[in-house]
C-alpha positions in Angstrom: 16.1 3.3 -3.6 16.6 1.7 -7.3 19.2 -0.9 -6.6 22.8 -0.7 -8.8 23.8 -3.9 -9.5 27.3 -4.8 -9.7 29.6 -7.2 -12.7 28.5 -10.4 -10.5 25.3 -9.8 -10.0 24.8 -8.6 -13.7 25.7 -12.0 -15.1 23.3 -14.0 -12.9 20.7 -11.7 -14.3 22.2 -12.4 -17.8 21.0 -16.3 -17.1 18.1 -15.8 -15.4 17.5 -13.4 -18.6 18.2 -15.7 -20.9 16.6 -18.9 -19.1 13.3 -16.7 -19.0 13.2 -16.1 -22.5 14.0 -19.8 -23.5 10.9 -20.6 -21.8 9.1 -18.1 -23.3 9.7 -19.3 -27.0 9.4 -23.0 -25.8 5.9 -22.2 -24.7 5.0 -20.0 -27.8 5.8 -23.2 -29.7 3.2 -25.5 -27.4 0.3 -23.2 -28.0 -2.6 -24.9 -29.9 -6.2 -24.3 -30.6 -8.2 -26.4 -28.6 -5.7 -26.6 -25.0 -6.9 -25.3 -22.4 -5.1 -22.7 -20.6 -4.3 -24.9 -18.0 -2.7 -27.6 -20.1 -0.6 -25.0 -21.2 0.5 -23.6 -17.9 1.4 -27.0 -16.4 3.7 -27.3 -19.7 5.4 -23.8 -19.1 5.9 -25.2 -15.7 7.9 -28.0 -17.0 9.9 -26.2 -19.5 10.8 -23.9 -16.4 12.1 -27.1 -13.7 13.6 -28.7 -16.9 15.9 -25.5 -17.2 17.2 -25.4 -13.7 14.6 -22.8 -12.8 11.5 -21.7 -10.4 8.2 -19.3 -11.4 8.7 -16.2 -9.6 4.9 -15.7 -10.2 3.5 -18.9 -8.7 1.7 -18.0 -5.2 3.5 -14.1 -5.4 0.6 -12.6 -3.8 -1.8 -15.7 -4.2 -1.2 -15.6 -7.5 -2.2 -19.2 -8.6 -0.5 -19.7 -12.0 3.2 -21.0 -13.2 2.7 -17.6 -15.3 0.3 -14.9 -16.9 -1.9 -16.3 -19.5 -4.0 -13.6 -20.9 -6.4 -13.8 -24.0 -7.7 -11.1 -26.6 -9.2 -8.3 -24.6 -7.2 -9.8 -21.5 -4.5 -7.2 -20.8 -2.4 -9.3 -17.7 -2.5 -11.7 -15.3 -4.7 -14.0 -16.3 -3.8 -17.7 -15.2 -4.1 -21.2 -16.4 -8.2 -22.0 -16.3 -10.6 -24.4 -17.9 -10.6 -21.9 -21.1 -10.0 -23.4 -24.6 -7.7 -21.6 -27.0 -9.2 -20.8 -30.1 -8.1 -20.7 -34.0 -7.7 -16.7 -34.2 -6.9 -16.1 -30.5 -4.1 -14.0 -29.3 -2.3 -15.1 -26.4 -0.3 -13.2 -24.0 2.3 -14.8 -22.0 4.5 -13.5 -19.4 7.2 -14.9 -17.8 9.1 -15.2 -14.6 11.8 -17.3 -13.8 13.7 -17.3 -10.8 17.8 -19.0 -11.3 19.9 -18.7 -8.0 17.5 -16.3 -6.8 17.7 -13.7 -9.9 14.7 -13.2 -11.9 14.2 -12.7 -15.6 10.6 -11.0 -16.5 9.4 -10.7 -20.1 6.2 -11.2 -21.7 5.1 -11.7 -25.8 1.8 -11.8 -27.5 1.6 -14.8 -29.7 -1.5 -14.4 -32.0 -2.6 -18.4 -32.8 -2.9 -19.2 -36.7 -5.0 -15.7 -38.8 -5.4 -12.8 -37.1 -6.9 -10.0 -38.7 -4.8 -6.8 -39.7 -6.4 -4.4 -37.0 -4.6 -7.0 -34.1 -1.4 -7.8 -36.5 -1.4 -4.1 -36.5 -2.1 -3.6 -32.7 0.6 -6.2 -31.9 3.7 -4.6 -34.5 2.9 -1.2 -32.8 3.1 -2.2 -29.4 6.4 -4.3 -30.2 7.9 -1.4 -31.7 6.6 0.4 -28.8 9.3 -1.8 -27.1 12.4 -1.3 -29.2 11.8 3.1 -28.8 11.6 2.3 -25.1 14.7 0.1 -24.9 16.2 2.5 -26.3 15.7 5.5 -23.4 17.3 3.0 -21.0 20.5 5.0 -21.3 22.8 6.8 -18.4 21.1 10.3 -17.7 18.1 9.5 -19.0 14.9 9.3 -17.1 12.4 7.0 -16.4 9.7 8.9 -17.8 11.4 9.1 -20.7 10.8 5.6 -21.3 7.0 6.1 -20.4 6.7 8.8 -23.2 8.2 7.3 -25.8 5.4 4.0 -25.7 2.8 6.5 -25.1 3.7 9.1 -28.1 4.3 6.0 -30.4 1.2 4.3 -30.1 -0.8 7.1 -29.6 -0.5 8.3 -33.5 -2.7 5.2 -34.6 -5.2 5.9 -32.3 -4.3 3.3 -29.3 -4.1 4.0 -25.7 -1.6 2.8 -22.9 -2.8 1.0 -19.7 -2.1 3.4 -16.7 -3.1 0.9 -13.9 -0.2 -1.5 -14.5 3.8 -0.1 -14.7 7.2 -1.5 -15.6 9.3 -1.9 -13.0 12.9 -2.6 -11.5 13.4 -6.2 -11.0 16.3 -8.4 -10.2 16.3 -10.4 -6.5 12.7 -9.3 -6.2 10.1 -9.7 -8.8 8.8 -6.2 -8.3 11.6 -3.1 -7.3 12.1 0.2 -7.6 11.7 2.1 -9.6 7.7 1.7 -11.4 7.9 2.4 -15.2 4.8 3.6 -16.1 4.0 3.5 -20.0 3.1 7.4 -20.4 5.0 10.2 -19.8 6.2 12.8 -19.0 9.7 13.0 -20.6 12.3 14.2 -18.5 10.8 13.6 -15.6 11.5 10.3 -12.8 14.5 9.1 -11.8 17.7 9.6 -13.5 18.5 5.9 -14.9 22.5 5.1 -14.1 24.6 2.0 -15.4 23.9 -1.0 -13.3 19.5 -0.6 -13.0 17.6 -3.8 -14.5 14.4 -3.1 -15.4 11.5 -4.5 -17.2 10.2 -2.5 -19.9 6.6 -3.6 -20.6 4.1 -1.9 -22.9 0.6 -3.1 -22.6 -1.2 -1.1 -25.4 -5.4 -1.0 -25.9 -6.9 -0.6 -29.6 -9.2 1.0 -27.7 -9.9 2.8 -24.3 -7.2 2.6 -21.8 -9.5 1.9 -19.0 -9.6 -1.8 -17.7 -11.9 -3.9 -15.1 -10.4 -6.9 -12.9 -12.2 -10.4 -12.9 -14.2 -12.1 -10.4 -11.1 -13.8 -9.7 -9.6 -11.0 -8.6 -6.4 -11.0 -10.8 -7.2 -11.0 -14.6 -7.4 -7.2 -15.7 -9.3 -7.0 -19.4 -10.4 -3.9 -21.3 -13.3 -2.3 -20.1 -14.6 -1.8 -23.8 -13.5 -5.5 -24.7 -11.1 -4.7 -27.6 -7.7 -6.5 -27.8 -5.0 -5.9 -26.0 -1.3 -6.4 -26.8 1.9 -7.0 -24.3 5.1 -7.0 -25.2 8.3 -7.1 -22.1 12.1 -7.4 -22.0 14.5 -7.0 -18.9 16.9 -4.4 -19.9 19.9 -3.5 -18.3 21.2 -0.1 -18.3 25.2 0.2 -19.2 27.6 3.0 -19.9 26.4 3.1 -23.6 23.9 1.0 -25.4 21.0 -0.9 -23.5 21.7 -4.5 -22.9 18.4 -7.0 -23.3 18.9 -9.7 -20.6 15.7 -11.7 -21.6 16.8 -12.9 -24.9 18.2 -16.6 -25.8 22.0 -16.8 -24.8 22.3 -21.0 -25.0 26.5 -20.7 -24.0 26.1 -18.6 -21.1 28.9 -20.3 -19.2 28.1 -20.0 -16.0 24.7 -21.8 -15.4 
């Protein structure tokens, strides 16, 4: 069942939301070439207990990082490592934050100094990606409506979706119902109503859409080894216009 949540419960989203995305630009702004990933994960770390809040992805199933640092052909959860970011690099990170036992989820690919245009291109596609499927998070509308509009988008320059990994409902539990996949069909899924959080999260191959998982057992990567972009807001649905939880509200009253 895809949990309704009520006015209450919708604001301490809204901080979580906005706490989450703070974070997030804090730690785009602290990437340099040369860090490893690991400095940079203890930093995000920080930046999370300095704003009152907890990772919701450190030790979730195992998982061993403050958050998901994934490079170039990297598609998600990677985590912080001895690896050195590099001049030219794009870096993925995704966020969860945990405030009063709400969570905020939402991811952005930061590209580090020149990329070429084939990535800058990648990355504006899958971001407007996004935007479309915001944009389906309306009352009446299904789930796979969401799916399909990424997939149809992104399609027309000749990129491809990721099919093992799916949105998904979140709010006291970093993973709830319902799964958002990024593919269609349209008008098919669960019929969204006013009150569903969900992250919305498009992760979008130049190339194939297949992937392989690491050694380690968590970091998925293209199987052909081209880049990889991830874009991710919460979104909650409302009687008319979606609302984006995970952006930067500094005079949220109530934290």
């Amino acid at each position: 069942m895809i949990p309704i949540k009520n006015q209450r419960e919708i604001q301490q989203m809204r901080v979580a939301g906005s706490v989450a995305r703070s974070v997030l630009e804090g730690a785009g702004a602290l990437i340099q070439p040369g860090m490893t990933t690991a400095e940079l994960d203890r930093l995000i770390g920080e930046l999370i207990r300095e704003q009152g809040g907890k990772s919701a992805f450190l030790h979730y199933r195992g998982f061993p990082g403050n958050c998901c640092i994934s490079l170039n052909e990297e598609v998600v959860h990677g985590f912080g490592d001895r690896r050195r970011i590099q001049y030219g690099d794009l870096v993925k990170l995704d966020i969860g934050v945990s405030v009063n036992g709400w969570i905020g989820d939402t991811a952005y690919s930061f590209p580090v100094g020149m990329i070429s245009p084939e990535v800058q291109r990648l990355l504006s596609a899958t971001e407007e990606a996004l935007k479309l499927a915001v944009e389906q998070a309306r009352p009446g509308r299904r789930v796979g409506d969401i799916g399909a509009a990424v997939e149809n988008y992104v399609t027309k320059f000749g990129y491809s979706v990721v099919r093992e990994f799916v949105g998904h409902g979140v709010g006291r539990k970093l993973h709830e119902d319902p799964q958002i996949p990024n593919h269609g069909p349209a008008n098919k899924g669960a019929k969204l109503k006013p009150g569903m959080t969900l992250a919305i999260e498009p992760m979008v191959n130049m190339g194939m859409p297949e992937v392989v998982i690491a050694r380690n057992g968590w970091t998925a990567a293209t199987a052909d080894g081209l880049p990889s972009a991830h874009f991710e807001h919460t979104v909650l649905v409302t009687e008319g216009e979606p609302e984006l939880l995970t952006v930067c509200q500094a005079a949220i009253a109530s934290r």
